[in-house]
Each structure stands twice: as C-alpha cells, then as structure tokens.
C-alpha positions in Angstrom: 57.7 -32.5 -12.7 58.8 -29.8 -14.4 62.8 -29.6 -15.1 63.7 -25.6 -14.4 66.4 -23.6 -14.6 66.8 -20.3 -12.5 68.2 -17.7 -13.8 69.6 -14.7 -10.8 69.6 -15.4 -7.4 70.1 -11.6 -6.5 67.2 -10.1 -4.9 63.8 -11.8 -5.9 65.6 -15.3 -7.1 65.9 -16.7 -4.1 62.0 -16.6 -3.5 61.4 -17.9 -6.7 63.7 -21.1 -6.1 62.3 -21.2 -2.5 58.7 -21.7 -4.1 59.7 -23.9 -7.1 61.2 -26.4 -4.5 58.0 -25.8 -2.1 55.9 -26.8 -5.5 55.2 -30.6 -6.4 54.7 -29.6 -10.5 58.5 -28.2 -10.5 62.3 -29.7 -10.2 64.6 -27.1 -9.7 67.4 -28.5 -12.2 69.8 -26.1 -12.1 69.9 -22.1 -10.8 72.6 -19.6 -12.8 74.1 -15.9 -11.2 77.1 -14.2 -12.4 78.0 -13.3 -8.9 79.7 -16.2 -6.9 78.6 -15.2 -3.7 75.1 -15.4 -4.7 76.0 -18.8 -6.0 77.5 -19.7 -2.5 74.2 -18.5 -0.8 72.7 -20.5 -3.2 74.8 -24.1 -2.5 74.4 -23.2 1.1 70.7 -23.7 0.7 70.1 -26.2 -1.8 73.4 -28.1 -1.5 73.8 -30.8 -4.5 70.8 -31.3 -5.2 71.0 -28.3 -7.9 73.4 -27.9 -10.7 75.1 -24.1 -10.7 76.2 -21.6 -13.3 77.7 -18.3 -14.0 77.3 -18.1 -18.0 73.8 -18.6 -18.0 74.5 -19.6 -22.0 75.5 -22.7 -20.5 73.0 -23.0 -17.7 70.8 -23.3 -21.1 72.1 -26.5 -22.3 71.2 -28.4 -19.3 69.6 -31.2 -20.4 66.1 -31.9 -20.7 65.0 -28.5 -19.6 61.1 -27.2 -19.9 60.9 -24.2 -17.8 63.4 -21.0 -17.4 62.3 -18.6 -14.9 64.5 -14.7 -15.0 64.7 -12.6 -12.0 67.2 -10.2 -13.8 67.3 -6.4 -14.0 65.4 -5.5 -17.3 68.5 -4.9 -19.4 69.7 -8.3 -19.7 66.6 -9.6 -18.6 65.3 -9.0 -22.2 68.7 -10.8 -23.8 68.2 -13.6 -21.4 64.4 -14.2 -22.3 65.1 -14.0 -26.1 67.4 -16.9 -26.1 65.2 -18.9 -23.4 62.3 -18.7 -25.7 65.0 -19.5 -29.1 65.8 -22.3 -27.1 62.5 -23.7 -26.5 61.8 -23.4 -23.1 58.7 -21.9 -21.2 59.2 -18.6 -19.6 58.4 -17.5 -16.3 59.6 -14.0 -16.4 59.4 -11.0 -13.4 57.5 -7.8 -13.8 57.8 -5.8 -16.2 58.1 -8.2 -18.9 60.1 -5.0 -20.7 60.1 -1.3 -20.4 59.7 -0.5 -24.1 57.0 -1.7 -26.1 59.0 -3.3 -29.3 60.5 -6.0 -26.3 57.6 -6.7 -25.3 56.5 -7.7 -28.6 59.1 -9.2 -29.9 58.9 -11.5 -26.7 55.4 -12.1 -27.5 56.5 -13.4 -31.3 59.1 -15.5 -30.2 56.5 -17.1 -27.9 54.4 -17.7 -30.9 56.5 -18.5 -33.1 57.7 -21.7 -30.9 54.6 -22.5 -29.3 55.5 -21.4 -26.0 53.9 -20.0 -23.0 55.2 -16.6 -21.1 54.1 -16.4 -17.6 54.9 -12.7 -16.0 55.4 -12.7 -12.2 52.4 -10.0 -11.6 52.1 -12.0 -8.4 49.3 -9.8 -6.8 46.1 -11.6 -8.8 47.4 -14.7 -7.3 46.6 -13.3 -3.8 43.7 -15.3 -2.3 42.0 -11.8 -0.9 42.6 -10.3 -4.7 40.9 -14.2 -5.9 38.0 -13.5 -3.5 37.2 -9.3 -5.3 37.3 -11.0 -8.5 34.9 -13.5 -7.8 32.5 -11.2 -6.2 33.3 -8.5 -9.4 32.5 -11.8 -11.2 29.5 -13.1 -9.7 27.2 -9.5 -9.7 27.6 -8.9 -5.7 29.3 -5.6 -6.0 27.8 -4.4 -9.3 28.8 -2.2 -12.0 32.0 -0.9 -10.8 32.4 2.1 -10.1 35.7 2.8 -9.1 39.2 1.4 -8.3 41.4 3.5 -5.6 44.4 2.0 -4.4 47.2 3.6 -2.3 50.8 1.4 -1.6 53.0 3.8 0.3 56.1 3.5 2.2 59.5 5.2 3.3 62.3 3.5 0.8 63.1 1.0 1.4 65.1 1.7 -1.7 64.9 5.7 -3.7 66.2 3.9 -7.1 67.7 5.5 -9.5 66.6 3.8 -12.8 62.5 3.8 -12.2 60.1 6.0 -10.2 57.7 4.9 -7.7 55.3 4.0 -10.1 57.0 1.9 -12.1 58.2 0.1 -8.9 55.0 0.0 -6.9 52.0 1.0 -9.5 52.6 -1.6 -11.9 51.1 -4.5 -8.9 47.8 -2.7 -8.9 47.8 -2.2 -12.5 47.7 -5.9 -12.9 45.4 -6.2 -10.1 43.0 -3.8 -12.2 43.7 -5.0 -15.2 42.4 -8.6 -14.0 39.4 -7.2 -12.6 38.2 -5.8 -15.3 39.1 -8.4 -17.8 41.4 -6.9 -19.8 39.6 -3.5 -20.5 42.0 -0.8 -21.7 41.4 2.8 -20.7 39.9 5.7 -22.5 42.5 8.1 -21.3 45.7 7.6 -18.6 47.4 10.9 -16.9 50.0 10.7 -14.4 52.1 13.5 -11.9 54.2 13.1 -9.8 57.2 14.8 -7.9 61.3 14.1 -7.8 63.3 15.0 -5.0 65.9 12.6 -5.0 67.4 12.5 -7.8 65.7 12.6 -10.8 62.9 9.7 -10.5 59.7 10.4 -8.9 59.4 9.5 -5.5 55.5 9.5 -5.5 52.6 9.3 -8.6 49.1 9.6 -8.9 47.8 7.8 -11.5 44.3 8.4 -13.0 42.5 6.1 -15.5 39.2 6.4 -17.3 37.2 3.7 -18.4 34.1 3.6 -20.2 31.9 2.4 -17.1 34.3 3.4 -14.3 37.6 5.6 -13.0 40.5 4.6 -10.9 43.2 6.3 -8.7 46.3 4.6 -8.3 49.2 6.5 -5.7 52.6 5.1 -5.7 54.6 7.0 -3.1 58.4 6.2 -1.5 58.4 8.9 0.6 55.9 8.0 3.6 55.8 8.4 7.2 53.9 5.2 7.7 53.5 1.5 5.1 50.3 1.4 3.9 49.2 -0.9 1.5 44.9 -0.4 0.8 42.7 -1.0 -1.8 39.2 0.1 -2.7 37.2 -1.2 -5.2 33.1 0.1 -5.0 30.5 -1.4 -6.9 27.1 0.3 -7.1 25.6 -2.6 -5.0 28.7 -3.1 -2.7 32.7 -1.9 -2.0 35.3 -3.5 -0.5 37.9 -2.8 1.2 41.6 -4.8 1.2 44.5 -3.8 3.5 47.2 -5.6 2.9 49.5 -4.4 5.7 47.1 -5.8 8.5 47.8 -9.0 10.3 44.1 -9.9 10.4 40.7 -9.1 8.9 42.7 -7.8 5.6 39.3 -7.8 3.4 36.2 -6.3 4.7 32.9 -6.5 2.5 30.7 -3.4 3.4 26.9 -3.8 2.0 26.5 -0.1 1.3 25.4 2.2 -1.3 23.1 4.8 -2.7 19.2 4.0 -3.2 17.8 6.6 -5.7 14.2 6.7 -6.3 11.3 8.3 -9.0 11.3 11.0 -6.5 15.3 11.9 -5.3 16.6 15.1 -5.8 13.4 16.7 -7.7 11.9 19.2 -4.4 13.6 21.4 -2.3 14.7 19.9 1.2 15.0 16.3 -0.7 18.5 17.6 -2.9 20.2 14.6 -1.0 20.4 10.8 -2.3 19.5 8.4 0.0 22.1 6.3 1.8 22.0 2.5 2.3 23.7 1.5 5.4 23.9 -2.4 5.6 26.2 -4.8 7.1 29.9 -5.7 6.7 31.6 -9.2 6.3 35.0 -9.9 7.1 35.1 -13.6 5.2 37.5 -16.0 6.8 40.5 -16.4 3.7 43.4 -18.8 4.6 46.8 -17.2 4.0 48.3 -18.2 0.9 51.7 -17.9 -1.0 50.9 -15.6 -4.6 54.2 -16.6 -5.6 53.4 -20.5 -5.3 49.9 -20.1 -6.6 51.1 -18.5 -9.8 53.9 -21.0 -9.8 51.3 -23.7 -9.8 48.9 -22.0 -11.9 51.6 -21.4 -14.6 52.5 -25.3 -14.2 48.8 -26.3 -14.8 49.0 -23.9 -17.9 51.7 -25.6 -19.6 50.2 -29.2 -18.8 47.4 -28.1 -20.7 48.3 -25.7 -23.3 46.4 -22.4 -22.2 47.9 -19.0 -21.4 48.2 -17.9 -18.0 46.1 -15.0 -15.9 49.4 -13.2 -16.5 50.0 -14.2 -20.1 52.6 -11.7 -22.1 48.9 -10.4 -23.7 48.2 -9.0 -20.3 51.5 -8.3 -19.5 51.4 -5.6 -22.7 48.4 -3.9 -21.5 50.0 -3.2 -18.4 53.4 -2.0 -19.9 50.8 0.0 -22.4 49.8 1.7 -19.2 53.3 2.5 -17.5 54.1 4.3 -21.1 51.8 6.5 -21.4 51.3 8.0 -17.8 55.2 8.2 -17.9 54.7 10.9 -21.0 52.8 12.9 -18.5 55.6 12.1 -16.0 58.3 13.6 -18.3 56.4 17.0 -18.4 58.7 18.4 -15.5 
C-alpha cells in the first residue's frame, strides 16, 4: 500500500481521505490543515489511526512517504506541490493544476526532473457513463464526431469571487472533451459571458473548433433548475448523458442522416433523409470517479506510466481556460 499524506481537509479533502481509506492500493499516513477545527473533524473521523499536522512542511517529513495528494486553493496549492515534488513524492493534485501557464510548467519539470508522476483530480473521465462514450468514440459505433454540446447549470451554490463559472464548472467538460478526443487541441477557442455579481461571470458559453468537429460548452451559476447534460453526436450515432437523473443517465440513440447519389439535386427532394433507429439505455453500475482515479493513479505509479489525467493533459486543459478567458476580459 501506498503511504499518503493529505494535505487540506477544507472542502474537497475530506472526499479525498474518504476514498484513499475506501481504496486497498492506499494508507492514509498522515492528513495536514492549518485550521484546527478541520483537524478535529478530521480525528473525529479517522481517530488514531492517522498522524495530524498544521505546518504541512512537517507533514512532509513523515516517514516513508510515496504519495501527497493537495486539495488547497490554487495559491498555495502551487507552493505546496513544488516542495511535494522537491521532496520526492507522487502528486495527486485537484483541478486546475494552476491558473497560469509558467506553474503549470514548472510543475511539469519538477516531475521530470525527479521521475515522478502528477495525477490531476479531473475526476469526470473516471465516470463509468463518461468510460462507456469513450469506448463507443473508440470502437467506430458513433463515427466521426461531429460535435460535443454540454450544458452544467445550477443556482450557486456558491457566486465566487476569485473565478467565473467557467473556470468552476467548464473545466470538468473540458477534460471530458479533451479525453474523447485524445488529446486534440483546437483550431480556434472564443468565450462570452455575463457578470452580475460582482465582477466574475456568472454564466459562459464556450465554443471550440476542431479540425473534424465543434463543441459548445455553457457554464452557468445562475439557473432556475440543476442540470447537468451532455451531448456528443457521431455521424453514425449520438448520445445522450444526464448526469442529474437517478436512473437511465446515458441513452444511446441509433440516429442520423442517410444521404444518397441523388439528395438534395431536384426540386421537392432539398431535404436529407433522416434515419430513425432505436435507442439503448445500457445497464452501467454506479461507480465512485474519485476512487476509480484514485485506483487508476495507484496502478500508474506501480507501473511507471502517466495517468489519463497526467500534468500533459492537465496543460491542454489550462491552455483552454486561458485563452477563452482573453475573450472573457473583453467587457
């Protein structure tokens, strides 16, 4: 098992611990938080069976560690992952990995530089429905994609005050699109959105051209109902994923267009023809992303290959954020 230290127990940290203890390829060693309540949340869950900090410099020199995971706020969640790599240790690390380009890189070199692995908690592509698209992207059974629409709306919970909506909700299907297309980068990005409260944009729509396909990606905070759908068409199949529903979350719709030697060339006959087939709704257990990337980054380290959400992927997506945020600061 692998001997980890946690580092915040704020908002996310306690989810992460939850899972490392759920996971046979992890020891929670020790977990570190500045604030002593979050510690005493902390003891009054795991009880002595962890070792507990506040200087996380010290947390560090716990011995015999392999794995640090941070769930910090960026700012010191870049100091933090600097001297976790310096000191040798894998890094689990949450999303973003950073919110400026040089970070991100010099994250990446560290990494290098003492041949250790970054995992980035884009926990979405370790979703079982999310494993299921890929496959059928993978296998031929949609097709040449055609386009990627995803909408993940909500009322707050939170308006926050240092990121907008998309950097918040966005980045998740980012990933998700990101690992669907196998790491393709976009011709062009363009983003708008709208402030109200205060000065960060409460909702985004993000567009993204690729050489084969497009995609639409809406972040909003500021909706009367959750919803949380994804579309993703092929020219032989689409699918549909709504996360929000208690059952039947992916539906597989055989439908598409059928064009023949003879569409659209006399009058009365201007209109493709329309394939109408069936729809599946496959049977797909529940699963916990967060343990399944857990376990996936475990299995990583065991054999020395860079994760699904490796700090190379992890750049793309930050690559992304950047430039729609340019159009963003166009007010």
């Amino acid at each position: 098992m692998l001997k980890t230290l946690l580092i915040g127990f704020g908002y996310w940290g306690p989810n992460i611990a939850k899972n490392l203890k759920a996971s046979s390829n992890f020891e929670l060693t020790a977990i570190c938080d500045i604030s002593e309540t979050n510690l005493a949340r902390a003891r009054g869950i795991y009880g002595d069976e962890v070792n507990y900090f506040t200087d996380w410099r010290k947390a560090l020199e716990t011995d015999r560690l392999e794995v640090c995971a941070v769930a910090l706020r960026n700012k010191p969640q870049q100091e933090v992952s600097t001297a976790v790599l310096k000191h040798g240790l894998h890094l689990f690390i949450e999303k973003p990995m950073a919110t400026n380009m040089e970070d991100a890189l010099n994250l990446k070199e560290l990494a290098a530089n003492h041949k250790r692995l970054i995992h980035v908690d884009h926990l979405l592509i370790y979703n079982p429905f999310i494993r299921r698209i890929k496959h059928l992207i993978d296998c031929g059974e949609l097709g040449d994609l055609i386009y990627f629409e995803s909408n993940r709306a909500n009322l707050g919970p939170h308006i926050k005050k240092d990121m907008n909506a998309m950097w918040d909700l966005a980045v998740h299907d980012i990933a998700v699109l990101d690992y669907f297309s196998g790491g393709k980068k976009p011709l062009t990005v363009n983003c708008v959105g709208q402030s109200k409260f205060g000065n960060e944009e409460v909702i985004t729509y993000l567009t993204l051209k690729f050489d084969t396909f497009a995609a639409m990606i809406k972040s909003n905070w500021f909706s009367p109902v959750k919803e949380r759908t994804m579309i993703v068409s092929g020219d032989k199949k689409m699918v549909i994923f709504d996360e929000a529903k208690e059952s039947e979350k992916l539906a597989i719709y055989d439908k598409g267009i059928d064009l023949t030697d003879t569409s659209y060339q006399t009058y009365g006959h201007l209109e493709a023809k329309m394939r109408m087939g069936d729809v599946l709704l496959p049977n797909i257990s529940p699963e916990d992303a967060l343990l399944n990337g857990l376990n996936h980054f475990s299995e990583c380290i065991k054999t020395n290959r860079h994760s699904d959400s490796d700090e190379e992927a992890a750049i793309r997506i930050l690559d992304i954020l950047l430039k729609a945020n340019e159009g963003l600061s166009i007010k």
